[in-house]
Legacy VTK file of the C-alpha trace (Angstrom):
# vtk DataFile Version 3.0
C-alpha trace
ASCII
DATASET POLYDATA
POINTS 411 float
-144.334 7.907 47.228
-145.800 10.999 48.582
-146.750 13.807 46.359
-144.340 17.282 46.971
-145.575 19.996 49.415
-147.860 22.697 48.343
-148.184 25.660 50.398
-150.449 28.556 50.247
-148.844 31.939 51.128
-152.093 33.856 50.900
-154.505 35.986 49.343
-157.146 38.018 49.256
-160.683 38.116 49.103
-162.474 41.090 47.255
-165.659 42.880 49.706
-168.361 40.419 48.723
-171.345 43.031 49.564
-169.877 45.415 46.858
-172.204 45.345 43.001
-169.403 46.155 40.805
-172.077 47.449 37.971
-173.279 49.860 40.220
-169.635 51.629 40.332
-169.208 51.655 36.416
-166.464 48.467 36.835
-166.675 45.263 34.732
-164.990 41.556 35.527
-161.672 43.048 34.646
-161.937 45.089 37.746
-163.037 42.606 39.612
-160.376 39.987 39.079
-157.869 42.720 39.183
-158.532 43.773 42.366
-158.262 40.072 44.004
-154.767 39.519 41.995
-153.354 42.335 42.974
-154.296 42.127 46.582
-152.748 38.786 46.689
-149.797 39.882 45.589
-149.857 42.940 48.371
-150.988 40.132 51.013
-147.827 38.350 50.640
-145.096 40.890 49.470
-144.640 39.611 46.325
-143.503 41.085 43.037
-145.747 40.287 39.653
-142.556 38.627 38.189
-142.706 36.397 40.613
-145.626 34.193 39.331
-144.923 31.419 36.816
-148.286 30.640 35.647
-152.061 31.558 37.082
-155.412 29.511 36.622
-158.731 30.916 36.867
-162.113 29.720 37.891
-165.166 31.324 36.280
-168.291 29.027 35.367
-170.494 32.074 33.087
-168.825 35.338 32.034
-170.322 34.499 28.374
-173.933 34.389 29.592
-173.258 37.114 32.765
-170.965 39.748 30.818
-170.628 38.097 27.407
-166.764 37.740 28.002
-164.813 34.440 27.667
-160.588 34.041 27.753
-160.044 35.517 31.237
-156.858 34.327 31.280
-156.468 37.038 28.554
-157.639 39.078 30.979
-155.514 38.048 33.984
-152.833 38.685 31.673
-154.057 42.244 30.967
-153.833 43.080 34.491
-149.628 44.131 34.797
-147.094 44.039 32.067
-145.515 41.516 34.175
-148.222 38.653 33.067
-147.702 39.547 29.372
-146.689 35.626 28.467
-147.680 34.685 31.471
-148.900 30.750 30.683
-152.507 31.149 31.855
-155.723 28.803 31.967
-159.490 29.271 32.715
-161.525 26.101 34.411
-165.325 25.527 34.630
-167.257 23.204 36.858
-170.267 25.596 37.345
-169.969 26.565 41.561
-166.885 24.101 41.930
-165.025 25.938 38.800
-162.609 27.830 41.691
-161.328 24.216 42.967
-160.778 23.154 39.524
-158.095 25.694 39.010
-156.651 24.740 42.365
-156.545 21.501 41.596
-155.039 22.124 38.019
-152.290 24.570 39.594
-151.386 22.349 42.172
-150.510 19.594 39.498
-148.579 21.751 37.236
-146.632 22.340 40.844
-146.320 19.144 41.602
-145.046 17.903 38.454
-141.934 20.515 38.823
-143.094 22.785 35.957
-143.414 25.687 38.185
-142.357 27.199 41.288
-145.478 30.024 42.154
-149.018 29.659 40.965
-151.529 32.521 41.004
-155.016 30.825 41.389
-157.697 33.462 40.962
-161.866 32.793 40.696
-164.128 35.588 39.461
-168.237 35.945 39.253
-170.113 39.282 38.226
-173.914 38.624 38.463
-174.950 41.319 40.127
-175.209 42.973 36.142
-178.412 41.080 35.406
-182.150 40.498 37.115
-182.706 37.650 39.893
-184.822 36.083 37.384
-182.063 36.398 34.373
-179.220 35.246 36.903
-181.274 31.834 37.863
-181.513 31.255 34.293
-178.361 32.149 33.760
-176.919 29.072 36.518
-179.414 27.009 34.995
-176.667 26.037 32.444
-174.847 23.885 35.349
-177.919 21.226 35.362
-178.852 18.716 31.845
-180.247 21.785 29.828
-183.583 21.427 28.581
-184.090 18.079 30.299
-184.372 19.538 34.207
-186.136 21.624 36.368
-188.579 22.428 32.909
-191.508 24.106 35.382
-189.484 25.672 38.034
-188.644 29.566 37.680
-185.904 29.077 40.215
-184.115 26.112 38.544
-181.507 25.841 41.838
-183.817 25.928 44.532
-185.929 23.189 42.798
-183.161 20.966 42.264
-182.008 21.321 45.777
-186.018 21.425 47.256
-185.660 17.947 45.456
-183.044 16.941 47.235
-184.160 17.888 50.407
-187.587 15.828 49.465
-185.398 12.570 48.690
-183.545 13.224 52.252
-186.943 13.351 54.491
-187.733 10.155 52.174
-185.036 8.212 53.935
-184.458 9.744 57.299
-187.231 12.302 57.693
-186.558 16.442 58.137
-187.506 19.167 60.228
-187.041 22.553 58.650
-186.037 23.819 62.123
-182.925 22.043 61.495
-182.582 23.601 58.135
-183.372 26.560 59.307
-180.938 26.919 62.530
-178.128 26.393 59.548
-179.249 29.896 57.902
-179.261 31.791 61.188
-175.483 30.183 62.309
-174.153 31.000 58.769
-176.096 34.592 58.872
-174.102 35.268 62.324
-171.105 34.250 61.486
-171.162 36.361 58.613
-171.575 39.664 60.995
-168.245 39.347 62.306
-166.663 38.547 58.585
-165.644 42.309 57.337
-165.843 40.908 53.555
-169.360 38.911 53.822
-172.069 40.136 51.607
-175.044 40.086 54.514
-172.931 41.350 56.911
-175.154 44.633 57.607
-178.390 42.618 56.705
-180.827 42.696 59.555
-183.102 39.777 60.782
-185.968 39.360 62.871
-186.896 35.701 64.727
-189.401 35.317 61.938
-186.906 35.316 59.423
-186.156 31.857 60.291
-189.543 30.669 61.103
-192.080 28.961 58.097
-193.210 32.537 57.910
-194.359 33.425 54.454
-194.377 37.292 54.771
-190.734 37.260 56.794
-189.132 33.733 55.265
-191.226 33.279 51.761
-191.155 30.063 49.979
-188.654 30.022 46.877
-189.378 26.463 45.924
-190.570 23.302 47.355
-189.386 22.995 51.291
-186.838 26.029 50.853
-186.945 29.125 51.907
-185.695 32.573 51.620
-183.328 32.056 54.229
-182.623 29.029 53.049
-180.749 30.025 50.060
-177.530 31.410 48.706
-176.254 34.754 47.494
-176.158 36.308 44.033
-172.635 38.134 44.335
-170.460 39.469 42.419
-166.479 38.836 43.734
-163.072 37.422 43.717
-160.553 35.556 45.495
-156.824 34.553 44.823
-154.398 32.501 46.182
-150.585 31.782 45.827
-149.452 28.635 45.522
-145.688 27.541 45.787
-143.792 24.481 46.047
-141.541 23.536 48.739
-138.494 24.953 47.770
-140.090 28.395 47.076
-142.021 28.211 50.095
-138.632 27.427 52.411
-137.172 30.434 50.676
-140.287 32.823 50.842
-140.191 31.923 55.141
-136.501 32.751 55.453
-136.773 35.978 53.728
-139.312 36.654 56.049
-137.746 35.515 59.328
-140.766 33.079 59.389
-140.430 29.240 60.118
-141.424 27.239 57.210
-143.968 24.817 59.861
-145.805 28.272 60.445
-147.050 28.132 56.398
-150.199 25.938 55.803
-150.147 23.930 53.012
-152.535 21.031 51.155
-152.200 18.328 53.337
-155.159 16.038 51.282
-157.713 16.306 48.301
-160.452 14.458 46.696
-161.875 14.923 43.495
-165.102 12.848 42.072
-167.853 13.807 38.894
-170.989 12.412 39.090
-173.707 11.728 36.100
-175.499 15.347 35.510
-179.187 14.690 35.873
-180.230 14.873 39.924
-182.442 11.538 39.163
-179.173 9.342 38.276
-177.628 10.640 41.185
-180.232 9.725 43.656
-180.566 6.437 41.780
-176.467 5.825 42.437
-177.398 6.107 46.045
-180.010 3.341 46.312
-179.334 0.434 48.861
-176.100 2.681 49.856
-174.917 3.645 53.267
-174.618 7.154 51.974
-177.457 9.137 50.091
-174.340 10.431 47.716
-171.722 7.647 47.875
-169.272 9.854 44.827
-169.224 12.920 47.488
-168.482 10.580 50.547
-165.911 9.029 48.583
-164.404 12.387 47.393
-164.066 13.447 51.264
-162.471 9.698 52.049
-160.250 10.826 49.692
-159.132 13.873 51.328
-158.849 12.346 54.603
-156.566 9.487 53.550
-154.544 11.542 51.091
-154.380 13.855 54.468
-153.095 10.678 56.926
-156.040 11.699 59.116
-159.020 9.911 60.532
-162.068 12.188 59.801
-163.419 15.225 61.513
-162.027 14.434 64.865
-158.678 15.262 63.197
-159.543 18.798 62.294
-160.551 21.903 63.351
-163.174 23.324 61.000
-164.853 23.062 57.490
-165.954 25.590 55.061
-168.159 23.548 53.288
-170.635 24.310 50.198
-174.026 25.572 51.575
-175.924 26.565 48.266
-178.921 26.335 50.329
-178.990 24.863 54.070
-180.064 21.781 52.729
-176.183 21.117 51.044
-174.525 22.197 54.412
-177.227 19.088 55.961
-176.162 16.172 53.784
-172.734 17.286 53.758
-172.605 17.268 58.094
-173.114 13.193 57.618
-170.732 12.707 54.616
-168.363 14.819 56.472
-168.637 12.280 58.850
-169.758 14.483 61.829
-172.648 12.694 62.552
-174.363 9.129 60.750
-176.292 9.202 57.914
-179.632 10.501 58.899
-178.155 12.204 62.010
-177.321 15.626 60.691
-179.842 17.051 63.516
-177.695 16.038 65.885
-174.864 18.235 64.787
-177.165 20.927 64.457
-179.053 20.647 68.153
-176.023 19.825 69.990
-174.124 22.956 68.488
-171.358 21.045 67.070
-171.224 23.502 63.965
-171.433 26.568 65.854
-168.070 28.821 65.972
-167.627 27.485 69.576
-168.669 24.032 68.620
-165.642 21.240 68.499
-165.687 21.267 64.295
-167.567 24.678 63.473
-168.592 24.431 59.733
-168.753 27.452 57.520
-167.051 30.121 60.660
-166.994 32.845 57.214
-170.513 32.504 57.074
-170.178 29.892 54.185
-172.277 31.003 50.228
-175.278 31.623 52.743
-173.537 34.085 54.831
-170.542 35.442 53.181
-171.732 34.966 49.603
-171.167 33.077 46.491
-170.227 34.502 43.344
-170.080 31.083 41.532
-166.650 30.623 39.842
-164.703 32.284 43.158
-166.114 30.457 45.960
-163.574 27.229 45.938
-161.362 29.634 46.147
-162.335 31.593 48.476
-162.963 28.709 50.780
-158.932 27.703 50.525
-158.175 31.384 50.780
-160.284 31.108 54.360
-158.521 27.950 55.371
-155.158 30.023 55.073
-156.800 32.614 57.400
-157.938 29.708 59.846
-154.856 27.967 60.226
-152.824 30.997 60.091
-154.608 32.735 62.991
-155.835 35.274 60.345
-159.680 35.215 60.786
-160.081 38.355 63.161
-163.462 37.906 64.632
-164.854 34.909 62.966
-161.293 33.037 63.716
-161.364 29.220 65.263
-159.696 28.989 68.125
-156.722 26.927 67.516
-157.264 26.291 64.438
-154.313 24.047 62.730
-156.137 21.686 60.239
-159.447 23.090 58.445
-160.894 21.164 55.577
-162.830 22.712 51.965
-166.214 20.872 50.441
-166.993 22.486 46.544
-170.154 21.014 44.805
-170.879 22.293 41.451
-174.309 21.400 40.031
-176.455 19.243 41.981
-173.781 17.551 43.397
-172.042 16.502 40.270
-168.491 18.084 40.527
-167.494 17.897 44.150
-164.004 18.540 45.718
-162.382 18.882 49.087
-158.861 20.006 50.597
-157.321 19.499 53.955
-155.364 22.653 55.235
-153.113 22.502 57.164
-149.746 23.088 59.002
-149.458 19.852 61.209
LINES 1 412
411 0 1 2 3 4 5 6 7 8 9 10 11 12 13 14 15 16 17 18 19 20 21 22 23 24 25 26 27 28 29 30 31 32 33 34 35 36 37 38 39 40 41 42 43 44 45 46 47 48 49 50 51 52 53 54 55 56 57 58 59 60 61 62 63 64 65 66 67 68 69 70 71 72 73 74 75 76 77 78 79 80 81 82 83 84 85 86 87 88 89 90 91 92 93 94 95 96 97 98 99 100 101 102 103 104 105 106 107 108 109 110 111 112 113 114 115 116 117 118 119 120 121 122 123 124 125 126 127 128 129 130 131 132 133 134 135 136 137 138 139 140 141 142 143 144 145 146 147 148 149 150 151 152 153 154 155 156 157 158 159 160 161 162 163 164 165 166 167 168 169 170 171 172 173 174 175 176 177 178 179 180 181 182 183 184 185 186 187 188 189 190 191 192 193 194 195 196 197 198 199 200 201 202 203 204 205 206 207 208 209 210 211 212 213 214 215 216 217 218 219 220 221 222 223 224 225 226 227 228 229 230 231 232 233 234 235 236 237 238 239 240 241 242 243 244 245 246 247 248 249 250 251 252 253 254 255 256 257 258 259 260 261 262 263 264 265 266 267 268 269 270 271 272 273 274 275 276 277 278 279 280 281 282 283 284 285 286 287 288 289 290 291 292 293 294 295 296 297 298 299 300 301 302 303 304 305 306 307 308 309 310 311 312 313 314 315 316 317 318 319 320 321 322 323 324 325 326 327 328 329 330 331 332 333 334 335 336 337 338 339 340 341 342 343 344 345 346 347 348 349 350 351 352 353 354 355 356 357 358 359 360 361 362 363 364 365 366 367 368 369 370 371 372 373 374 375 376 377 378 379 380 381 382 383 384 385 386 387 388 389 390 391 392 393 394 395 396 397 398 399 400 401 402 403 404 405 406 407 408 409 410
């Protein structure tokens, strides 16, 4: 039997390039400022939510602050009682609390979900804030040398992909600069206004300086603070919430498919789960399979675009093959023949992805649903798909070992 309908009305998505610290404001601010938009987005009232979930993977080590959903319900006298829950899965946290509302939905307890992720970490030091993510890997067992503990587990990965199929940091590096222009047309991505020269994107060590191992400046994703939110509804609210608005119900995207796998924590079990497979990750290509066939659909020739997770260029790479857009050790292919591109027949990451538009950790899954409403919507503005009518959402958390992915849609 197939599960209930859930549709996304919208959201919003707070101005990724803004430091929060800077302008006196804490996470309470921050989170406020998505929630309330959302509700402004879609013309509704506040007592018109039934519950709200929030992603957040380190307000105790960022801003020494746990119970947000204390805070979400300090946001209106409406949400006093409000049933509220907070979900971790360090960068995937924001799809766990999708994932979470759209049970509660489906089970019938509710009728309108607020699902809200929130990151300040613009409050610390670079060097505090890597630390600070470090708690996502086996602590005190990984990464024990590296002063960048991300961009060592994910040089690492990149070492144990040229291993199999071989890699050209041209490739890597033609990711960057597609995610770095798509993010100039996105009026809410963090690099929007950042300025590049062809050297950034060369092995250039004054322009594009080595971080650690094979990646790059460039190469690697944003410290940010924001917040996104979505509303959720079931069918029946949905139908209702259309008429009101002289809108067709057909017009409303809504989670067509979604996968959902967890993987061992240390990097080296995960590579090991991969020997002798057809995939180097077989948990994340099974997690998109999922998707696909919760979704009734093929693969990517059945959609439109992907917001997937590029952490660093080298996550956007594997994922092009588990995706499906190419073979395993293909991904270059995708990437010469401009089949990511915003003009490209599947463009991946058309926001400008974590690269590009920026990840503040707990709000990116999210934010990429939030963007998928905007897709298939016709919402976008200037970064907007043509056509768009099915786009699909890849979360990693860790090095791969929470992953998650949603098919939009309104087909």
């Amino acid at each position: 039997m197939p599960l209930p309908r859930i549709y996304i009305l919208g959201g919003h998505q707070t101005d990724f390039a803004k430091n929060w610290t800077r302008e006196g404001l804490e996470i309470d601010a921050l989170l406020k400022a998505s929630v309330e938009g959302a509700l402004e987005q879609t013309q509704l009232e506040p007592s018109d939510l039934d519950v709200a979930h929030v992603g957040n993977f380190v307000a105790e080590l960022f801003c020494g602050q746990g119970q947000l959903g204390g805070l979400f319900a300090s946001i209106h006298p409406d949400f006093v009682g409000l049933p509220t829950s907070r979900h971790e899965a360090a960068c995937a946290s924001g799809s766990m609390a999708v994932l979470a509302a759209t049970a509660e939905l489906e089970a019938g307890r509710y009728q309108v979900a607020c699902v809200s992720g929130v990151e300040l970490m613009r409050n610390v030091d670079g060097q505090t804030a890597a630390e600070h993510l470090g708690a996502a890997m086996w602590a005190g067992h990984e990464a024990h040398d590296a002063r960048f503990p991300w961009p060592y587990q994910f040089s690492q990965i990149a070492d144990h992909y040229a291993e199999r199929y071989g890699l050209k940091y041209e490739h890597l590096a033609a990711i960057a600069q597609t995610n770095f222009s798509n993010a100039k047309k996105n009026p809410n991505a963090q690099t929007r206004r950042w300025k590049f020269t062809e050297a950034s994107f060369q092995q250039d060590d004054e322009a594009n300086p080595v971080i650690e191992g094979r990646l790059r400046k460039q190469d690697c994703g944003q410290i940010t603070d924001g917040s996104a939110s979505i509303i959720l509804a079931t069918e029946d609210f949905a139908a209702s919430y259309a008429q009101r608005r002289s809108l067709s119900l057909d017009a409303l995207p809504y989670i067509q498919g979604w996968g959902h796998r967890t993987a061992p924590i240390p990097l080296e079990a995960k590579f090991a789960l991969g020997q002798g497979q057809e995939y180097l990750f077989p948990h994340l290509r099974e997690t998109i399979v999922d998707a696909y066939r919760r979704a009734n659909i093929a693969g990517p020739e059945d959609m439109d675009g992907v917001e997937t997770h590029d952490c660093f260029t080298i996550s956007e790479y594997v994922a092009l093959e588990h995706i499906g857009l190419t073979p395993p050790g293909e991904a270059w292919k995708a990437v010469e023949e401009e089949t990511i591109a915003l003009v490209g027949s599947c463009p991946v990451n058309a926001s400008g992805g974590l690269i590009g538009c920026g990840h503040p950790v707990g709000a990116t899954g999210v934010r990429m649903l939030l963007d998928a409403y905007k897709q298939t919507t016709g919402q976008a503005g200037d970064y907007q798909i043509e056509n768009a009518e099915r786009v699909m959402t890849l979360n990693i958390g860790g090095s791969l070992t929470t992953v998650a992915a949603f098919v939009v849609g309104t087909n």
